[in-house]
Residue, then its C-alpha position, 0 to 999 in steps of 0.5 A: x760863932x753866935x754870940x749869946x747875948x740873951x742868955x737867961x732870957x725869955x722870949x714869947x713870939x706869936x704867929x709863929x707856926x709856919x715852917x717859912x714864917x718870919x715868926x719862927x725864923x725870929x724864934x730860931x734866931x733868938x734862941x741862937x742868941x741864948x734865949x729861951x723860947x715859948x713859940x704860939x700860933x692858932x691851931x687853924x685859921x679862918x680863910x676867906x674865899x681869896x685866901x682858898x682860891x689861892x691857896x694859902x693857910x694860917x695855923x700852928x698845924x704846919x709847924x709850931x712841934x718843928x719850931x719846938x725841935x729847932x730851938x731844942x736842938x739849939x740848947x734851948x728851952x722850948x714850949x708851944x701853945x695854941x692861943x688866938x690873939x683875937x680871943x682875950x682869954x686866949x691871950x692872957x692863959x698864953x701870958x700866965x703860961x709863959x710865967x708858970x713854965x718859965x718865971x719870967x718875961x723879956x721879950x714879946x714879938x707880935x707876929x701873929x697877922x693876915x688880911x681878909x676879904x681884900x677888895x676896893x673899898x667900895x666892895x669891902x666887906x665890913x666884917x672882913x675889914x674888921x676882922x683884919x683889924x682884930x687879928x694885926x692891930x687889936x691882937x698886937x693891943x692884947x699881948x701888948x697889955x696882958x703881958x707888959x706886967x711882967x716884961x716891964x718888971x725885966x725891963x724888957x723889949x717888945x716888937x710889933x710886927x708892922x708892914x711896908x703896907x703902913x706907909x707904902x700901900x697897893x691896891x686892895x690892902x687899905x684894910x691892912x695898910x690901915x691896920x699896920x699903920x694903927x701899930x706903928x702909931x700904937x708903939x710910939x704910945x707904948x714906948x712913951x708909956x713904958x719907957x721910964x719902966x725900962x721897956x723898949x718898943x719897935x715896930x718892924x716893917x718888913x717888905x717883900x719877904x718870902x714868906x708863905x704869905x708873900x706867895x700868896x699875895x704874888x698869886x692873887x696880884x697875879x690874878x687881879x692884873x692877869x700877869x704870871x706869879x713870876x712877873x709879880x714876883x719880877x715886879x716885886x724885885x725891880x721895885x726893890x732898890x737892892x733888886x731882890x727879896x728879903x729872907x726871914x732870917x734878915x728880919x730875925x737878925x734886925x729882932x736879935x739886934x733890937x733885943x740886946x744891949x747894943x740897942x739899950x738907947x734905942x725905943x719907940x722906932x718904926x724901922x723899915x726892913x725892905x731893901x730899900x722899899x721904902x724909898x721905891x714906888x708902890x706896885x700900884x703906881x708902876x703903869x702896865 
């Protein structure tokens, strides 16, 4: 049996519209845990030619109503809103939201993230470099700051989703390695800032987790080193020091943690959730 220990809460977790996502593993979980849950995500996405090619998508369309349907089916309370982290207006109509329906704010979760244009620096499109930016580290700013008047009056927690790319980056990704690390460094700050209010920071790197996302990134490793999707993905395992991939649900679980009293004496911690990736080479240096 679940324990309920963040019954009475209130959590708000972004980029949470896709059935396989770790932001909707993360609102399930949270609910489980007594929460109720206000779930958000862009109505569709802005692909670029990579992201076509090989067949990934982003928005809410694929799934925030099932998100809804879970956390309900749960004993929980439950809202969707559309809102899109790179639009200030967005952010804020998605804060006030969550105020008038629910009277209060604990808990934030900034999942909302993805990568443009990905290519050698050289060829790197400056507007996809920034757009990358303007979605994982100045998307992770807005909620950040439009929403921390009120997680500080509940003496709340928030999470910022970062990557093993901050520290551990591959070929191609320096947009949003360097975007990832911007967040790690940007949460030490807001642990410092708010922490005498009572609020505490985290940023989570995750690694090879089997998202939607990561079956795309095998695809186009795949195809950039001209290997099959399972010997990316093979790579992706003997890499891993526990040789397999994380699920959502380990990085749900390490979120319900960091949300309860049990982590009261903790903040301001960029934490690893890779199986050991972060003691393993990068995909990059192993020679072919």
């Amino acid at each position: 049996m679940i324990e309920k220990h963040l019954e009475g809460k209130v959590a708000l977790i972004t980029g949470a519209g896709s059935p396989k996502g770790m932001g909707q593993a993360i609102a399930t979980r949270l609910a489980e845990a007594g929460a109720d849950i206000v779930v958000s995500d862009i109505e569709k996405g802005d692909p670029d030619p990579s992201h076509k090619n090989f067949g990934y998508e982003f928005g809410a369309f694929k799934g925030l109503d099932a998100a809804v349907s879970k956390i309900e089916a749960l004993g929980r309370k439950a809202l969707a809103i559309m809102a899109d982290v790179r639009k200030s207006e967005d952010v804020q109509a998605l804060v006030k939201s969550v105020r008038k329906n629910f009277g209060r704010l604990d808990i934030l979760v900034n999942v909302a993230g993805g990568d443009w244009g990905a290519a050698l620096i050289k060829d790197y499109d400056e507007s996809e470099f920034i757009k990358t930016f303007d979605i994982n580290m100045f998307g992770t700013f807005r909620m950040c700051k439009y929403a921390l008047p009120y997680i500080a009056r509940k003496k709340g927690t928030i999470i910022n989703m970062s990557s093993m790319a901050a520290t551990r980056t591959n070929l191609f990704y320096s947009a949003y390695a360097a975007s990832k690390a911007a967040i790690i460094s940007f949460t030490e700050s807001l642990a410092l800032e708010y922490g005498a209010k009572g609020v505490r920071a985290f940023a989570l790197m995750p690694g090879m987790i089997q998202t939607e996302m990561l079956d795309y990134e095998a695809r186009a490793t795949a195809g950039a080193l001209n290997l099959s999707e399972d010997d990316v993905k093979k790579l992706y395992i003997d890499n891993t020091p526990l040789r397999c991939l994380g699920k959502p649900i380990d990085v749900a679980n390490l979120v319900a943690f960091l949300c309860s009293d049990r982590a009261s004496f903790l903040t301001g911690l960029a934490i690893s959730v890779s199986g050991g990736l972060n003691i393993a080479y990068p995909i990059s240096e192993i020679k072919f």
